[in-house]
N, C-alpha and C positions, 0 to 999 in steps of 0.2 A: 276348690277341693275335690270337685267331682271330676275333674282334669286330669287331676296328679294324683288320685288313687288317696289321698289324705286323709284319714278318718272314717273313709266309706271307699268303698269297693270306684276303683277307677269304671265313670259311664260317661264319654263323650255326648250322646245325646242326653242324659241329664244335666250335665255341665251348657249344652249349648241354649238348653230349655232356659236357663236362670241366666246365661250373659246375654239373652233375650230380654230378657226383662230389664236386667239390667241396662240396656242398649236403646232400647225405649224411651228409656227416661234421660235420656241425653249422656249416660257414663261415657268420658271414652276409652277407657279401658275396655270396658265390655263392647263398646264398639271395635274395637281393635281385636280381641279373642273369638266375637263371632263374624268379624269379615277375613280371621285366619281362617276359622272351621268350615266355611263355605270354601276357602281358595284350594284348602286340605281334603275337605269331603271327612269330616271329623264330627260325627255326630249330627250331620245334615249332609245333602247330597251335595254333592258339589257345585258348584254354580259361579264360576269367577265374575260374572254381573254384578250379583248380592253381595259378591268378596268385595270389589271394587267398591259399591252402594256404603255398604257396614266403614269398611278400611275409610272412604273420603270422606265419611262422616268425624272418624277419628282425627283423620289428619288436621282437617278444617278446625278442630277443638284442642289442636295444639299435639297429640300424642307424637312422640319423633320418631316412634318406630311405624307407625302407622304412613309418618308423612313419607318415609326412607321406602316402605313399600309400596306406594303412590308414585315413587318417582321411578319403582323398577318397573310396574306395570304401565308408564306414559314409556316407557322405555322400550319396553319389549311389544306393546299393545296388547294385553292380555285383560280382557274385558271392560278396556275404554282405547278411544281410538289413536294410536302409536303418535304420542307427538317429543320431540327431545326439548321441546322450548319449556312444555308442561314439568316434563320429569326435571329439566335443572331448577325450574323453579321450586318443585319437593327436596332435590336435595337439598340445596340451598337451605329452607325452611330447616329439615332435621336436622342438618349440617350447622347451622347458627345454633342448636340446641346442645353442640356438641358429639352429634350421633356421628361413633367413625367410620364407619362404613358411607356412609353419607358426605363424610368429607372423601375419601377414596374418590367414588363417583362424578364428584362436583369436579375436583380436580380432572377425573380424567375428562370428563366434558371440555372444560379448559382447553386441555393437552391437544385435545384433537377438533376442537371448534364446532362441537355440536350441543346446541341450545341455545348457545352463549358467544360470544365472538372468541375465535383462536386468542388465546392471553397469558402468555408465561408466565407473567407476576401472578396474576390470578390463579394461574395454576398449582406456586410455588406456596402460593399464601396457605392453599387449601391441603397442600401435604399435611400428613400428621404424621411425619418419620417413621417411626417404628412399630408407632399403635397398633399395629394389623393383629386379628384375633388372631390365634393359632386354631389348626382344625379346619373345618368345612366353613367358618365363618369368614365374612371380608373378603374384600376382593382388594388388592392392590394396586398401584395404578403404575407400577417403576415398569410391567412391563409391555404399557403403550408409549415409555421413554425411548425404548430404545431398537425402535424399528427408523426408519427415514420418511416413511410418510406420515407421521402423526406429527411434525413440526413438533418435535424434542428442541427444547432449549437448553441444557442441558446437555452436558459433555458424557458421553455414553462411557466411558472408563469410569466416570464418578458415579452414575446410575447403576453400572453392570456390581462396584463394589460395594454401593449400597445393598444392591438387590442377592449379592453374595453372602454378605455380613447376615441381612434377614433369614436366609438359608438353611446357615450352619447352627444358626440359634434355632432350631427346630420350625420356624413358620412355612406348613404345609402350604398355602398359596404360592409365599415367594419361589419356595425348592419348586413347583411346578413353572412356576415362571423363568426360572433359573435355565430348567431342560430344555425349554422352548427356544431360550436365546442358543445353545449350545444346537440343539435341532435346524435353526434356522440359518447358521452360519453368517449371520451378515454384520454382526459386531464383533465375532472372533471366530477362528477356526472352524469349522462343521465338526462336531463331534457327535456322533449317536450314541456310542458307552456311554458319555460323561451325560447325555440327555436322558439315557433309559434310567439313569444312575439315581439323576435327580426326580425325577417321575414317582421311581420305584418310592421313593422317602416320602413321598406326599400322596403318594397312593397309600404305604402302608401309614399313613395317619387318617387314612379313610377318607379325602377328597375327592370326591367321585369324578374331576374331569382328570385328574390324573391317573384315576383307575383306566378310563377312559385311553387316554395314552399309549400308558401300558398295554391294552387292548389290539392299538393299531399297531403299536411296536413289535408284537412278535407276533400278529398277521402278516405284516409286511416284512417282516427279517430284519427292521430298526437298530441296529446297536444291541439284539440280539439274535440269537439264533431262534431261524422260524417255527415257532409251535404253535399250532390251531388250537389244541387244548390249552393250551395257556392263557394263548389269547380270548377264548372262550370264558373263562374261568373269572378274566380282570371285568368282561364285560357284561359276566353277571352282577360282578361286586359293583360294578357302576350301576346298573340299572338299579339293584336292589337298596342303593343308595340315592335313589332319587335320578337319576340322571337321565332325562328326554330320548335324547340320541340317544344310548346305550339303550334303553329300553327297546327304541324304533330298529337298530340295528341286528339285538338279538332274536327279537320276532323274525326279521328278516333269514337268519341263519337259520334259526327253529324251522323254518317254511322250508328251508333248502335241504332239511334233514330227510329226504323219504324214506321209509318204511321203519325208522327211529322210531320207538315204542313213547306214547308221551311228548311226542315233539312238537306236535301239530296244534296241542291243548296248550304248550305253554307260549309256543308263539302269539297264540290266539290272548291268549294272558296277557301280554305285555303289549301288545300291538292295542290291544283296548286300554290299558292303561297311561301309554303314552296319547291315544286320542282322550281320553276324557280329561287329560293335562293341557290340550289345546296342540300336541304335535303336529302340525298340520301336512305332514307325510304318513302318518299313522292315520290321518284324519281321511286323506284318499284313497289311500290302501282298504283301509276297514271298509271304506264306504262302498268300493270295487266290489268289495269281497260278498256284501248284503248284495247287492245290484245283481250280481251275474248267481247270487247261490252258491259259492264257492267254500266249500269250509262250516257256512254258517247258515240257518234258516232263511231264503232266498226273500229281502224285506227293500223293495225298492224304494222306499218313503224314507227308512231309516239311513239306506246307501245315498242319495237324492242330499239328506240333511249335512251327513258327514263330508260328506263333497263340496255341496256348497259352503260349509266352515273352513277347509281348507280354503277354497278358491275366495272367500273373505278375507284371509290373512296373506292374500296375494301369492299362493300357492299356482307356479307357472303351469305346472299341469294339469293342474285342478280346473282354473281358466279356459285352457286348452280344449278340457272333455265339456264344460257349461258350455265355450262357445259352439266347439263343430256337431254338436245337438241341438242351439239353440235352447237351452233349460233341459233337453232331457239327458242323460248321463249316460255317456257309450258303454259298452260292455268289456271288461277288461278288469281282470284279475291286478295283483298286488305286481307291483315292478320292482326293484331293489333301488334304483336310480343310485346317483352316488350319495354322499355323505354331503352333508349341507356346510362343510368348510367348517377351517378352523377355528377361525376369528369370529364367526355370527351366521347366526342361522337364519335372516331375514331376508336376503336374497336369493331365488331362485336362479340357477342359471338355469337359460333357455334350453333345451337339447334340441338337434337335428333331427328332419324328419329322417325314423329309422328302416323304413321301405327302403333308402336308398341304399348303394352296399359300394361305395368310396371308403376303404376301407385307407386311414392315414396312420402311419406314425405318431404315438405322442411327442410332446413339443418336447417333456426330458428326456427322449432317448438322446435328442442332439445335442454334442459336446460327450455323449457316453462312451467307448470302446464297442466297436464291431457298430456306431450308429448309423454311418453312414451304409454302411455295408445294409442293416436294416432296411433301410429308407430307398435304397436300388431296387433290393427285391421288390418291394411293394410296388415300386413305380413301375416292374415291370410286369407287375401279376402275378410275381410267384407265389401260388396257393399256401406253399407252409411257410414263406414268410407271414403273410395275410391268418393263417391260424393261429401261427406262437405270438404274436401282438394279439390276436381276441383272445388267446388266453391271460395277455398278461395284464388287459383291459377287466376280462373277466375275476379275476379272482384278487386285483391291484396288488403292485409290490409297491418295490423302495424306489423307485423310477417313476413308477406308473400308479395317475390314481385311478380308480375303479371307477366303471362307467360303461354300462351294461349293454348301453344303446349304440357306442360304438363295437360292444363287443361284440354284438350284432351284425356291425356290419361288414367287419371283418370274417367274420363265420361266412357269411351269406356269399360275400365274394368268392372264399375257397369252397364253399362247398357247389358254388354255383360252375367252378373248373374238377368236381368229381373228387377233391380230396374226402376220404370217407368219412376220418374225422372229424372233420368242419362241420359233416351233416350228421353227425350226430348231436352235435355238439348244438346246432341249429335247431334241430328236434330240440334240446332239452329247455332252448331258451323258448321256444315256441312253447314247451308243455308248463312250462313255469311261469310264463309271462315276463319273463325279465327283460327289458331292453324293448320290446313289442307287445302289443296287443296279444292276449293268450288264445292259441286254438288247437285246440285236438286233432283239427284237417289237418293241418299243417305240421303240426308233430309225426304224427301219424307218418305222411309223405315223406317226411325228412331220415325221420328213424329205420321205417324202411330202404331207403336209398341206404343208409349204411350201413343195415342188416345184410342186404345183399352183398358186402364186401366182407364180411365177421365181424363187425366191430361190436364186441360185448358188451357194450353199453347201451347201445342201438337194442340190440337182442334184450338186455333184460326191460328196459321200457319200454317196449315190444309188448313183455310177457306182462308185465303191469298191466298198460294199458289191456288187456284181454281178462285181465282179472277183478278191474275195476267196471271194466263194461265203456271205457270213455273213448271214444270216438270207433270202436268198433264194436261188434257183440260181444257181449261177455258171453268168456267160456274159459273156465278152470284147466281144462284138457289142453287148452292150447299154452294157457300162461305156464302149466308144468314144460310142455315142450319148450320152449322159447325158454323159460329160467333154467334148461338144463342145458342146454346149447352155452347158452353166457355162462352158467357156473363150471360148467366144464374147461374153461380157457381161464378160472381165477376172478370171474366177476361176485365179489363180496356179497352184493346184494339181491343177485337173483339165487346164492349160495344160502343165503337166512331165508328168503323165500320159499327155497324149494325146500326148504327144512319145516316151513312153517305148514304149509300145504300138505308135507307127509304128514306132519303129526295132528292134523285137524280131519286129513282124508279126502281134503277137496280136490277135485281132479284128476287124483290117483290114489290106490290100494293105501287105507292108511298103514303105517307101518312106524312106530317110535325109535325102533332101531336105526330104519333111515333117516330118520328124522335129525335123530343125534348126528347123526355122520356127516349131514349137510352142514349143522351147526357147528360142528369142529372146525369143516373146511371154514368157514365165514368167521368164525373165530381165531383162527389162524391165521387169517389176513387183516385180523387187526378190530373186529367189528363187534364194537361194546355188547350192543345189545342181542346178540350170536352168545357171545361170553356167557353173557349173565342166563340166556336160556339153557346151554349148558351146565351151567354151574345147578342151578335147580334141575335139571334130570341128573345129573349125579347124586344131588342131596336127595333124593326122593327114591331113588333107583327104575326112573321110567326109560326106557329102551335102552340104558346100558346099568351094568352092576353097580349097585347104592354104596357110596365112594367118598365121604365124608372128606377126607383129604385131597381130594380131586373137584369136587364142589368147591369149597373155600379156595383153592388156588385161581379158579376160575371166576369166583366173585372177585378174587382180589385185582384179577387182571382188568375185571369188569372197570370197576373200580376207578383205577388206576387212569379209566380213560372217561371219571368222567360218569359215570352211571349211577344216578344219584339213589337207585332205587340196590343195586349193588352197594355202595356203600352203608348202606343203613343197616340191610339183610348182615354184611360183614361187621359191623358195630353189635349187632346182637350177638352172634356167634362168636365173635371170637371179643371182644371189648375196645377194640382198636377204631 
């Protein structure tokens, strides 16, 4: 009752105090409600040991939900050690109880011959047709039917119309499953409309890997049109629905945000949330970030711990930093690396050492229009061949998946033949840590090199770095010069910059009138948190005339892109 708020005021830790007791005394229910509230961090910290401890007490006493949780964590290894022979033997157990999810599981074990010997009948036996929960519950198993390697028995026209039928009846898994086959092309046509289509139907039922989807889908330009904010927007609704990677991957954006107001705080958010979930990319990241003092109170013991957690769940990089220190932990900021694949997150792929700068073509460019043409350039050193693949390594499209360490090394080759570009671009992965070990020298050198050519990007992390004081002396004076240089040619962010500086007075005469003017410009080029500062000196009347209708248009724009602290301010004022 103290759970669900029934009769008394909802208290997770009074509820965890009393299914303590209860759990003691051998109950398993309360065995089962307090090894969730350690897995959850619900009225105790979280501790997936204790989860594990409480939950196999349950299971061992017959509970099927308990057992069914037993076999996702021998599954995934998540506070006992990863085995698939343990986890069929739990489903199996829930599964005889009639728990469906637990049949789903066993089958798919079956399907694909882990735990258990490959066995169609056996796989056939453990379907439960149509049972699947609707919502975020159940997993189904039709769509490890219908790839070629999972030894489908089963005639995939029979599979694809089952798995259609489920669909259209509203089951949010199946329609995600459904996009996938349509995404993957290999049982009928490639279609990305008809995958975003079905995505879109199982996202809005709130299934967070299909929020997830949606996410990559118009990052990548998928079957729709490319929008950052959109995709932005699906992959908060994933994380904030639970989702690992979405969580690891928003942290990651948030970090990529500079001089974003609030950006830095909520990646920090979710990048700790996804390690105290056992992410074990969030787990290296984080642990980087304590090690070097990056972001967060500089705690090598606590970077040290998280590290090694990762490099426990067989985290390749993680590995990588324990061995070339020998136990101590290299110094090196958060990386993006890519996305831990579709199908499962338990394999790391190995990356190349990224000092080198053999800068390749990806393997989907070929068979693509103009690939080959690609692939010449490269081979023969042409520098902006060699940049537009680390861009397209950089930021992944629909060809290309993202993967930092190449994009690296494609930068390093162009900028190492003077494209100015490339070196900037090289500075930025250098100042970011992306794809390489993070350095300020080496930012520094590269930024410059394409400073000296104008490139406005070069110039305003120039004038940053002069403001932060990171790899050269801080001085105010200089970062106004340098932010005015880049905002003079249209660069967004040394534009809010140098807005931000007149109206504070650092480094030059304060003055809010200037101030305003820079903000327009950076507002003019699109840049939320430009918007929204404008929009409050309008409503207030600070260096231009108090403008009420000039305010709210500029919250609204704020808004519109995303500026959660704009939209709140516009829900007061106007109700909308």
């Amino acid at each position: 009752m103290y759970a669900r708020g029934q009769g008394v005021a909802r208290d997770e830790v009074e509820a965890a105090k009393w299914f303590r007791k209860a759990a003691e005394q051998g109950d398993p229910y309360a065995q089962y409600s307090l090894g969730s509230a350690y897995a959850n961090g619900q009225g105790v910290a979280r501790d997936e040991g204790e989860a594990a401890k409480w939950l196999l007490k349950a299971a061992n006493a017959g509970n099927a939900n308990a057992q069914f949780d037993m076999g996702k964590r021998f599954e995934d290894g998540e506070g006992v050690g990863k085995s698939d022979i343990e986890a069929a033997k739990w489903f199996r157990r829930a599964a005889e109880q009639g728990h469906e999810d637990a049949k789903y599981s066993l089958n798919f074990m079956y399907v694909q011959g882990r735990g258990v010997p490959k066995d169609a009948a056996e796989a056939e036996r453990w379907r439960p047709g149509v049972a699947e929960n609707r919502g975020k519950g159940g997993v189904t198993s039709l769509s490890a039917l219908v790839t070629s390697t999972t030894g489908a028995a089963r005639d995939e026209s029979e599979v694809i119309a089952e798995l259609r039928d489920l669909a259209e009846r509203g089951f949010a898994m199946a329609q995600h499953n459904l996009g996938m086959v349509y995404a993957a092309g290999d049982s009928m046509p490639k279609d990305p409309v008809e995958a975003v289509r079905w995505w879109r139907k199982a996202a809005e039922q709130d299934l967070p890997i299909a929020q997830l989807r949606m996410a990559h889908a118009y990052l990548a330009g998928f079957g729709v049109a490319r929008d950052e904010k959109e995709s932005i927007a699906w992959l908060r609704k994933a994380a904030e629905n639970d989702n690992l990677e979405a969580m690891y991957q928003l942290s990651l954006d948030r970090l990529r945000q500079t001089g974003v107001a609030g950006a830095t705080e909520e990646a920090l958010k979710w990048l700790r949330k996804a390690a105290d979930r056992n992410y074990a990319d969030a787990q290296f990241d984080l642990g980087n970030l304590y090690v070097t003092g990056t972001l967060v109170p500089k705690d090598e013991a606590e970077g040290t711990r998280l590290i090694r957690k990762a490099a426990d769940q067989g985290l390749a990089r993680a590995r990588r930093a324990q061995d070339s220190a020998k136990g101590n932990i290299s110094e090196k900021p958060p990386a993006s690396g890519s996305p831990r694949g579709e199908l499962t997150r338990s394999v790391e792929r190995a990356k190349p050492d990224a000092q080198t700068s053999d800068c390749r073509p990806p393997g989907t460019f070929f068979g693509k229009p103009k690939s080959m043409d690609v692939v010449r350039d490269i081979s023969q050193g042409d520098a902006v061949a060699q940049y537009q693949v680390g861009l397209a390594y950089l930021i992944g499209t629909r060809v290309v998946a993202k993967d930092d360490i190449e994009a690296v090394k494609c930068f390093r080759a162009a900028a190492a033949k003077g494209l100015p570009a490339a070196q900037s671009k090289l500075g930025f992965m250098y100042w970011k840590g992306f794809g390489t070990g993070q350095s300020d020298a080496e930012a520094l050198q590269w930024f410059r090199k394409a400073a000296e050519h104008g490139v406005a990007e070069a110039e305003f992390f120039l004038g940053y770095m002069h403001y932060l004081g990171r790899g050269v002396e801080k001085s105010d004076a200089e970062a106004v010069r340098l932010y005015r240089i880049a905002a003079d040619k249209g660069e967004a962010r040394a534009q809010h910059n140098l807005g931000a500086l007149y109206y504070s007075g650092y480094g030059v005469e304060k003055s809010h009138a200037a101030a305003a003017a820079w903000f327009r410009k950076a507002a003019d080029n699109g840049m939320s948190v430009a918007q929204f500062q404008l929009a409050q000196m309008y409503l207030a009347g600070i260096g231009v005339p108090k403008d009420e209708g000039e305010g709210v248009k500029w919250l609204g724009k704020a808004a519109e892109r995303g500026d959660a602290k704009a939209q709140e301010m516009l829900r007061q004022r106007t109700g909308k």
